[in-house]
MIMARVEX-593142 format. One record per residue (C-alpha): residue in three letters; x, z, y. Coordinates in steps of 0.02 Angstrom, whole numbers, plus 50000, padded with zeros to 5 digits. Each point is the difference from the previous one (the first is absolute). Layout:
REM residues N
ALAXZY...
REM end
This chain:
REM residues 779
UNK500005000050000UNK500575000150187UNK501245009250045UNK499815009750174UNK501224997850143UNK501385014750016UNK499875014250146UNK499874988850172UNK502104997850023UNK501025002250178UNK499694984650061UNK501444985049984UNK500574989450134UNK498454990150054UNK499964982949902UNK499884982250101UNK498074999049986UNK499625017850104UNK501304995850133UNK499004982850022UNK498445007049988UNK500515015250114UNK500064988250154UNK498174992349966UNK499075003150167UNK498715013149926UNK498194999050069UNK499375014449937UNK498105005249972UNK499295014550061UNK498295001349922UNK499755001549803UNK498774987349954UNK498605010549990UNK499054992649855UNK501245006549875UNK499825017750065UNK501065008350168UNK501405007249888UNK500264988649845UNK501654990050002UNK500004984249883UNK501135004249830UNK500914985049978UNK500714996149835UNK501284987450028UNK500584992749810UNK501594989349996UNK500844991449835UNK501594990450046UNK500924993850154UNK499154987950083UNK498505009150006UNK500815014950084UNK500674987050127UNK498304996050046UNK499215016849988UNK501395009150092UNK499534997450154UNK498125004049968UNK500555017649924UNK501245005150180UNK498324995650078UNK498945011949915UNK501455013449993UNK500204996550184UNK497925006250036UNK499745015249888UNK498605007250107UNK499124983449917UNK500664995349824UNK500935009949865UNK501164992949916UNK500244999249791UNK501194987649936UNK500034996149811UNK501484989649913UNK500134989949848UNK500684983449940UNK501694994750002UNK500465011350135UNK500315012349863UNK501214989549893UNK501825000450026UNK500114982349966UNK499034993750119UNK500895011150117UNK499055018250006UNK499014994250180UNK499155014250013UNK501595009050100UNK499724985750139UNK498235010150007UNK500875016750012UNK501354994350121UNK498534995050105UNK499455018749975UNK498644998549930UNK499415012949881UNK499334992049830UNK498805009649930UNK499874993149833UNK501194989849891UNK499344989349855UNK500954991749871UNK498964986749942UNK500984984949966UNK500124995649818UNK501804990449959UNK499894983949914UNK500024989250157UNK498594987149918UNK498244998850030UNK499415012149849UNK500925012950114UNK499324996350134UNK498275004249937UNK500885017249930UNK500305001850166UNK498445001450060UNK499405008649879UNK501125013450007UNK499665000850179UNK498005001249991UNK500375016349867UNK501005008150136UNK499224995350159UNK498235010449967UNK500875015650002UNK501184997250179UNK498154993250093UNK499025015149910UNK501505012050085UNK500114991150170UNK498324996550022UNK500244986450151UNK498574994150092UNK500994981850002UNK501304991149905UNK501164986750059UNK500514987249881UNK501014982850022UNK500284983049952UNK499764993249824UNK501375010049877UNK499165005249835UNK500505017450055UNK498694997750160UNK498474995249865UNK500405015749899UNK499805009750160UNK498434990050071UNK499195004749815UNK500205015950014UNK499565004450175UNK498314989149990UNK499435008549821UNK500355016050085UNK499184996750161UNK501464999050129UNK499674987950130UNK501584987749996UNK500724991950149UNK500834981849936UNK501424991350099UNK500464981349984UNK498314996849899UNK499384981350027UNK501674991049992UNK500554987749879UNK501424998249900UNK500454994549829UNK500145010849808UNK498935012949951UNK500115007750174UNK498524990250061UNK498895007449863UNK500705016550020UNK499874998750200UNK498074995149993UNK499535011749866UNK500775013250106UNK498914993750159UNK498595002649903UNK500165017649959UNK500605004850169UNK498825004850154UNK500884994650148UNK501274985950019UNK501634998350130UNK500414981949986UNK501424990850085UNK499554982050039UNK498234991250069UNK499984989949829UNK500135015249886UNK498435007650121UNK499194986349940UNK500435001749822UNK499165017150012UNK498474995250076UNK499914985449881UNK500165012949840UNK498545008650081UNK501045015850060UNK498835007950164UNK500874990950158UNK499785019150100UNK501175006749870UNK501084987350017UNK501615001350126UNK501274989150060UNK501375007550039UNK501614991249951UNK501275005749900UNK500495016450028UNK501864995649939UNK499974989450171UNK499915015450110UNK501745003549963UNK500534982549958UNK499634995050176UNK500835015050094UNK501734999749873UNK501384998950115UNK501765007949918UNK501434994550110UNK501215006949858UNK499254986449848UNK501814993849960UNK500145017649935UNK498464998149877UNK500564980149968UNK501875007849974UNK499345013849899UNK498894988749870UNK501074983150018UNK501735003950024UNK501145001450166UNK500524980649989UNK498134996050041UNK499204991350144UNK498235000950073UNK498894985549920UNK501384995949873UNK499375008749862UNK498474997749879UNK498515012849966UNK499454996449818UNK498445010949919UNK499034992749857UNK498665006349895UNK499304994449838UNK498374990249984UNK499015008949864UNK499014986049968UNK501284990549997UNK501445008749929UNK500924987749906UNK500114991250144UNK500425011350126UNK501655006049920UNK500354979949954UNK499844998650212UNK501125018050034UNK501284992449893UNK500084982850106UNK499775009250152UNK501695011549961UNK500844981649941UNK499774992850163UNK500355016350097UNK501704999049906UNK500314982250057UNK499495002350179UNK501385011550013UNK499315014350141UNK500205017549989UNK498185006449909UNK499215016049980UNK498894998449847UNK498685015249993UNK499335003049824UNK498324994149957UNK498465011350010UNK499205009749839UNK498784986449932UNK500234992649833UNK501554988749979UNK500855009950126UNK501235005349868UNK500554983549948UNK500364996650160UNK501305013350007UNK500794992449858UNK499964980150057UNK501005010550164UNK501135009449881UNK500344985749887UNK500524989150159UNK501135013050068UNK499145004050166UNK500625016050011UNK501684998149977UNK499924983150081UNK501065001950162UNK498874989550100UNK498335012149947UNK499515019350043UNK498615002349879UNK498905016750053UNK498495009049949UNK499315004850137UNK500514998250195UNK499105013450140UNK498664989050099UNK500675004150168UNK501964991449932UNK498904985449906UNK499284992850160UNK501475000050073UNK500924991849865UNK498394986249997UNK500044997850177UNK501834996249995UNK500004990849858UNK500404980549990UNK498554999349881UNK498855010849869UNK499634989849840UNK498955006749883UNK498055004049956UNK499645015650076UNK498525001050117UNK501325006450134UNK500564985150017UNK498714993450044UNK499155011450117UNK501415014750067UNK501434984650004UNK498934991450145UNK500195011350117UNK501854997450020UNK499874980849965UNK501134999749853UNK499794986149891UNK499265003049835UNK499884990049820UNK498635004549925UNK500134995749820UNK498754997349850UNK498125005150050UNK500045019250014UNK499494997050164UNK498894984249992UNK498425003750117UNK501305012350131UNK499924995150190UNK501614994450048UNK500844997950151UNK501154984450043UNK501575008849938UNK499664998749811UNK500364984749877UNK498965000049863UNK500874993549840UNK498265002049867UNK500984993349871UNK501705007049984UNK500454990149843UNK501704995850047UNK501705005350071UNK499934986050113UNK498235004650081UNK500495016350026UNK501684994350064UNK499544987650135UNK498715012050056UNK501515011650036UNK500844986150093UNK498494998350096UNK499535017550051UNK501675008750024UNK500345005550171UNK498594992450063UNK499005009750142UNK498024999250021UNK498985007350126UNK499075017649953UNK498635000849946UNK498525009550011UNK498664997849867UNK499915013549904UNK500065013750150UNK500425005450183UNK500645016649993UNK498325010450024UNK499604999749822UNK500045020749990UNK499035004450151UNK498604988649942UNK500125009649829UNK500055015050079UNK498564997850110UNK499064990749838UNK500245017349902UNK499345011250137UNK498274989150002UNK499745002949811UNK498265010749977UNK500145010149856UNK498265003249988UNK499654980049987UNK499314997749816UNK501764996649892UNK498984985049897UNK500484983850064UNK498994987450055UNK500574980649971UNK499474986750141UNK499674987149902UNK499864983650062UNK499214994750128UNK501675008750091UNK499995004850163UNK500604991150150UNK502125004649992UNK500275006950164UNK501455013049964UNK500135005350183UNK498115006449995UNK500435014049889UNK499645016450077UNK501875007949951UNK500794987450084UNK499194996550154UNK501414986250049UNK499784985150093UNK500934983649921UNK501054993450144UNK501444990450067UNK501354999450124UNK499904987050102UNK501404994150113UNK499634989250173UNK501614993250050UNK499644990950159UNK500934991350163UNK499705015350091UNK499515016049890UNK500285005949815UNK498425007849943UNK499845009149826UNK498205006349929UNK499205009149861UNK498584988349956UNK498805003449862UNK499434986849879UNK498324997450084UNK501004996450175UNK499815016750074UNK501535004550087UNK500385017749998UNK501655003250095UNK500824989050118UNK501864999850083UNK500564988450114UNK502154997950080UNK500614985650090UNK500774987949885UNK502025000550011UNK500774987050050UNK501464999949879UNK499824999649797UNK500675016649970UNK499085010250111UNK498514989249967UNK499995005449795UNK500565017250033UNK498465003450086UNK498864989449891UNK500665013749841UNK499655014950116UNK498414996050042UNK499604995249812UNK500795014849966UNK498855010050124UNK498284991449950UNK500405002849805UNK500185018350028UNK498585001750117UNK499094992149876UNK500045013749900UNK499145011350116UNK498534986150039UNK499534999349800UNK500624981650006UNK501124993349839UNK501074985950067UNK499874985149858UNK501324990750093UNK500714994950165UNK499414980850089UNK500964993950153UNK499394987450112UNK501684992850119UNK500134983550107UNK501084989149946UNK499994985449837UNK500105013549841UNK500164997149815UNK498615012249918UNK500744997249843UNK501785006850028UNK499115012650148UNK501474990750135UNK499884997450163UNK500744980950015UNK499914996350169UNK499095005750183UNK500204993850170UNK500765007750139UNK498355012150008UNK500675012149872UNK501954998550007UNK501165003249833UNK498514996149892UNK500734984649868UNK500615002349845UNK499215018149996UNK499585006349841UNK498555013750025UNK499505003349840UNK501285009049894UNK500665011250138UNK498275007850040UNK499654999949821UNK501425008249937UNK499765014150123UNK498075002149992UNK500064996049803UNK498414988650027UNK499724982049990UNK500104989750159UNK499184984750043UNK500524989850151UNK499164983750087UNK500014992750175UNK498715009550127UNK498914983150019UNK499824998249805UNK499815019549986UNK498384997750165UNK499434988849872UNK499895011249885UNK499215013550071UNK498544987650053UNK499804995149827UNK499935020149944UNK498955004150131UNK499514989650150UNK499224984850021UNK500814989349853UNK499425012149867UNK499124988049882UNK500524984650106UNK501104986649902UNK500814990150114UNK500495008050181UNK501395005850114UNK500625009850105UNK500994999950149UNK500675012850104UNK500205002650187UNK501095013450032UNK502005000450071UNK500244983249889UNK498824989349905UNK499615000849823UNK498904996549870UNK499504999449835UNK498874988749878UNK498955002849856UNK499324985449882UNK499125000349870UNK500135019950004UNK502004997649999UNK501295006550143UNK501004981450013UNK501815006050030UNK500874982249975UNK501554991849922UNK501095009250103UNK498855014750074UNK499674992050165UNK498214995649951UNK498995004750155UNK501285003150120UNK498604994850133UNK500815005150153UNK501284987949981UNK498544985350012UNK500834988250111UNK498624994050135UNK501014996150130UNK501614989150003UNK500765007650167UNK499235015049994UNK500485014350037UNK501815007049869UNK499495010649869UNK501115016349938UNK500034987549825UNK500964987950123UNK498844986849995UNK498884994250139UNK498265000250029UNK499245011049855UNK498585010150022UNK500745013650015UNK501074995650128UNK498274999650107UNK498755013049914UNK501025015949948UNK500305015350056UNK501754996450075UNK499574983150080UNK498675009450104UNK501085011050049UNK501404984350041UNK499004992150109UNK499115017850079UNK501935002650065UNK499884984750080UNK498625003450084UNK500555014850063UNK501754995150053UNK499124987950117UNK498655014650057UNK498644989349918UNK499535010849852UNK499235016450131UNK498204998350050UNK498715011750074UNK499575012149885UNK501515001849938UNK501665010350002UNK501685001249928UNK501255016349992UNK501814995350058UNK500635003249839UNK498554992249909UNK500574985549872UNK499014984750018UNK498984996149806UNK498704989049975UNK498565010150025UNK500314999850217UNK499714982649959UNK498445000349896UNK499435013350134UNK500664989250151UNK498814984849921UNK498495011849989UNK500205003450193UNK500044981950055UNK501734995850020UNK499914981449957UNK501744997949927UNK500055013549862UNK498134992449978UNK500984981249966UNK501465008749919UNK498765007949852UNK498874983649999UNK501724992549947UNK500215011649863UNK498404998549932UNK499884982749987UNK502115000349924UNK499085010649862UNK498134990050006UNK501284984949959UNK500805008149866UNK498525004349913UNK499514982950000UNK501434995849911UNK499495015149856UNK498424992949987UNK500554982149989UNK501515003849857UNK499005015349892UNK498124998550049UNK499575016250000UNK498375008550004UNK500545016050115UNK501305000850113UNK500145018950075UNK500965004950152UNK500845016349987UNK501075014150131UNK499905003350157UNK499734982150087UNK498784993549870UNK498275005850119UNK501044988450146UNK500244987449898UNK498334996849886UNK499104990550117UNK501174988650048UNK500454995849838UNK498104995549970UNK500194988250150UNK501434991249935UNK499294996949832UNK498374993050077UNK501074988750087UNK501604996149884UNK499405001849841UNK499094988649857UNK498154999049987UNK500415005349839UNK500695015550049UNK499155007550118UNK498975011249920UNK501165010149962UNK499945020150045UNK501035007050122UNK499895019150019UNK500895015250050UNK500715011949892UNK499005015349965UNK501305010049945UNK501005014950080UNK501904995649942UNK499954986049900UNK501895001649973UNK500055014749931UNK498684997449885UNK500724982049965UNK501405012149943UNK499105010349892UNK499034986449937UNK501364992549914UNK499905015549863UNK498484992049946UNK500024979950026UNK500354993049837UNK500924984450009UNK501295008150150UNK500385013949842UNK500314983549904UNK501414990350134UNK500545017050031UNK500585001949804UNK499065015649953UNK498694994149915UNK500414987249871UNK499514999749808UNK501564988949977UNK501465011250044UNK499225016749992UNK500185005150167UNK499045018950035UNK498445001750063UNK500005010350141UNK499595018849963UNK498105005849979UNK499234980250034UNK499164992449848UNK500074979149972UNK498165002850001UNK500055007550190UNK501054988250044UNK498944984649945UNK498265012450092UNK501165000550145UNK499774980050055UNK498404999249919
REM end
């Protein structure tokens, strides 16, 4: 039976996981949730069987310890982390002072699947007697290990209400089976991705019980920062080794598949051999075949081999650091494929443990490792590579959300569960009372005069707003655009917002796909050849979309102005510059070279007027902002631009508005001057309508209301009979910029040219948005 934990000991040096969790920002509760009585804390029994699990439910344990005027805190162990050869784990739990209240030895050796069901047998005769003792009011189980059914069984036939993490994803094996079986005995679900929400609600689970929280391995995978890793990479690897010149290898067997599986370990150690890199090999987990993959390693030499360290067992905190410094992680561990991300290490992902996983852009897939040579050039390929972080399976605020999820649980709710079968309720995962967040994005307005950056919801509220002149030279220009990011994600917090990813809207010719900035005129200076995305991400660990502020106005009509539902239309904008965008047949057109509606640059004159492109005569050498304010100086220099009515401080700079205002008081020369401007851009139109035949054509920013009827006038004049029907309106919305911005989290085909949504090459979706949203979002 179990064995009880010794006399609480003096407590060690605090382990990696308290020191992280130690410098959470705490938000703590005053008030006991009344419903399960003033004085009751919830008795958590927290049940963990090997190390990755403990990796994942680390962090959720320092969270309870951290509030005991609301949870207490029981932690059972069993599994491999109480066999020496799979490395005794269950002193990582006691460095992390922790006191384990019961031990269980319940794996039976044989390492094949008739063990494994021992194994759970032996576990469901031992557990009844640890829940009768500890009596918890809730039980915390993860993942899909056969250890984690043995526990679910018991706790369910003994009426324990279970808390599952990670149900609803997919992988390969038996773990699937044992993952869903698990979902259905447990009460309340933490899941990590939007898809495996879905998976729930499609197995019928009750969506108010379901959470999404992320991964709560994230939380600390997202704030690791160790300024002495050589020492860990030294430590594991030896003191000749360099940062990403040395291979992570951990592979487990397939148990329906075992044959095969050790047939793929055995090429995978062949071509390590070849490749010739330094390698630290961890030994496989406890499933069945596990022990003849010891011996394929032991047969080949590994650990004698000078170019392998093979180990049992590594601490979490020193793993991620050896991943994230790795020049690659081959293998078939689901940490690979979901932890690795977040550092952008490339991964190999051999064989189909893993088939059905989310992946981010950084793993090669090799489903059928049948040679040396696959394996091989998939080495070649990979190593030293690095990818952009990613995050899909969490964004650090896993264990608050848990937290919070806990303290909501009723006790005196009926324990029965009730399935939802279909038909399934609408998936909104934001309208769940625990969470009370708002799905949002950053956007970024870079502009010729001022760099904006908002909070903006998905439904085009924008919550927060700041707004700093735009620098003038490159580096102060991004330093600020990262602060401010850096500001609005943190505020974010405190407005119940959860930032999906960040959208920037800049002047300029831009290549979505890449997220650079390939050329601007003189109105933004040192902006060509800038690459936007891959800073910001890196530091903000989100996905970033970029696109140029006319296609991004665009946009934001289509989401939620007057295009929404219109096929063919565009936009232009009359602001500092000229720009535009234009949407047919429901698509943004971005062009060959990504100068597709670059509309200010319309010639309509031949010796007009020079524009800041260098040409002459464009339109927006006549209508914008700064040609205004051009010819407003001239105006004024010759004491024309002053009329009645009107006054100007010494120190006053002349704009365009003292000659939109001079106009509007009579004076007859700013009158001619904006008559000129509105027929440059009336002309230019015609042109729009002649070459793409739109239906719509809106006018957006601040000139657009002096420009609209004009325009009209023009096309009555200018235009094709053909033509001039068409609609010319003023845009209803506040900031189309901005939203343009945060629209481009949710158009479609600008996730396609951008390269993060593509079934070809894998790419990651970005965190928390579903394919299916994104198709509803252009519907």
């Amino acid at each position: 039976m179990g064995t009880n934990a010794p006399p609480r000991r003096e407590p060690l040096a605090r382990g990696p996981h308290e020191v992280y969790f130690k410098n959470l920002s705490k938000q703590k509760q005053k008030e006991v949730m009344e419903k399960n009585g003033n004085n009751h804390k919830l008795r958590v029994c927290v049940a963990t069987c090997n190390r990755a699990d403990y990796s994942k439910l680390a962090p959720i344990m320092f969270g309870i310890k951290a509030e005991p005027q609301f949870f207490e805190l029981d932690i059972v162990v069993l599994g491999s982390h109480l066999i020496d050869d799979y490395g005794n784990t269950y002193r990582m739990i006691e460095q992390d002072d922790f006191d384990i209240h019961t031990r269980l030895h319940t794996i039976v050796r044989g390492e094949d699947e008739a063990a494994m069901v021992e194994s759970v047998g032996l576990a469901l005769v031992k557990l009844p007697d640890v829940l009768n003792r500890l009596k918890p009011d809730i039980m915390i189980v993860h993942g899909d290990r056969f250890d984690a059914l043995a526990l679910a069984t018991s706790a369910a036939l003994m009426n324990i209400r279970i808390l599952h993490i990670e149900g609803g994803e997919v992988s390969g094996t038996i773990d699937d089976s044992i993952r869903h079986a698990i979902t259905k005995l447990a009460h309340y679900h933490v899941c990590c991705t939007r898809s495996a929400e879905q998976h729930l609600i499609a197995m019928c689970e009750d969506h108010d019980r379901i959470l999404l929280a992320g991964c709560p391995s994230y939380d600390k995978l997202l704030s690791a920062k160790n300024k002495d890793y050589m020492s860990i990479i030294r430590m594991w690897l030896g003191e000749d080794v360099k940062t990403r010149d040395y291979i992570v290898a951990l592979q487990h067997p397939v148990t329906t598949d075992i044959k095969h599986s050790i047939k793929m370990f055995e090429l995978t150690l062949d071509a390590l051999i070849s490749f010739n890199k330094r390698t630290l090999v961890l030994f496989p987990n406890v499933d069945a075949g596990s022990k003849e993959m010891v011996r394929v390693m032991r047969k080949k030499g590994i650990e004698h081999h000078p170019n392998f360290r093979a180990v049992k067992h590594v601490p979490f905190d020193q793993f991620i650091q050896l991943v994230a410094h790795a020049g690659c992680m081959i293998g078939n561990s689901s940490c690979g494929v979901r932890e690795v991300g977040a550092f952008g290490t490339p991964v190999i992902n051999l064989g189909t443990r893993q088939t059905g996983r989310e992946t981010g852009e950084n793993v090669l897939h090799v489903r059928d490792a049948d040679t040396q040579d696959k394996i091989l050039h998939a080495l070649q390929l990979q190593f030293g590579k690095q990818y952009p972080c990613s995050k899909i399976y969490g964004d650090g605020n896993a264990v608050p959300r848990i937290l919070k999820f806990l303290k909501s649980i009723d006790l005196k709710e009926p324990l029965q569960k009730k399935f939802c079968f279909p038909p399934v309720k609408d998936n909104i995962s934001q309208d769940i009372d625990h969470i009370l967040e708002t799905q949002s994005a950053l956007a970024v307005d870079l502009g010729g005069t001022n760099l904006r950056v908002a909070i903006v919801s998905m439904k085009g509220e924008i919550v927060k707003k700041y707004t700093q002149l735009n620098p003038k030279t490159y580096e102060d220009r991004l330093a600020l655009i990262l602060k401010m990011c850096v500001e609005a994600a943190s505020e974010a917090v405190n407005v119940n917002c959860r930032i999906l990813g960040v959208g920037i809207s800049t002047g300029g010719r831009v290549n979505p796909r890449e997220g650079i900035v390939l050329h601007s005129t003189k109105l933004i200076q040192e902006w060509s050849s800038v690459d936007l995305r891959t800073p910001i991400s890196d530091a903000l660990h989100l996905p970033v979309w970029v696109d140029n502020d006319g296609n991004c106005a665009a946009l934001a009509e289509r989401k939620f102005g007057h295009g929404k539902g219109i096929e063919n239309f565009v936009t232009l904008i009359t602001g500092t510059g000229i720009g535009g965008g234009i949407v047919h047949q429901h698509e943004l057109i971005h062009g060959s070279s990504f100068c597709a509606a670059e509309l200010g640059h319309i010639v309509v004159s031949l010796d007009g007027p020079e524009c800041l492109c260098g040409s002459q005569g464009c339109i927006e050498a006549y209508a914008s902002g700064i040609a205004l304010q051009r010819e407003a100086k001239k105006l004024h220099d010759d004491d024309l631009l002053l009329v009645e009515g009107m006054s100007m401080k010494e120190e006053e700079i002349v704009s365009a508005a003292h000659l939109i205002q001079a106009a509007k008081l009579g004076n007859t020369k700013a009158e001619s001057i904006l008559r000129t401007a509105g027929t440059a851009l009336g002309l230019g139109v015609v042109n729009i309508l002649h070459t793409v035949n739109p239906s719509l054509v809106i006018l957006s920013g601040v000139l657009a209301n002096h420009y609209v009827n004009a325009v009209k006038d023009v096309i009555n004049r200018q235009a094709l009979s053909s033509v001039k029907t068409v609609d010319v309106v003023v845009s209803n919305l506040a900031d189309p910029a901005l939203l343009g911005a945060a629209s481009l989290l949710t158009s479609l085909e600008v996730m396609c040219n951008s390269g993060f949504l593509s079934t070809s090459v894998g790419k990651p979706i970005p965190y928390f948005l579903s394919v299916t949203e994104l198709f509803m979002s252009i519907s």
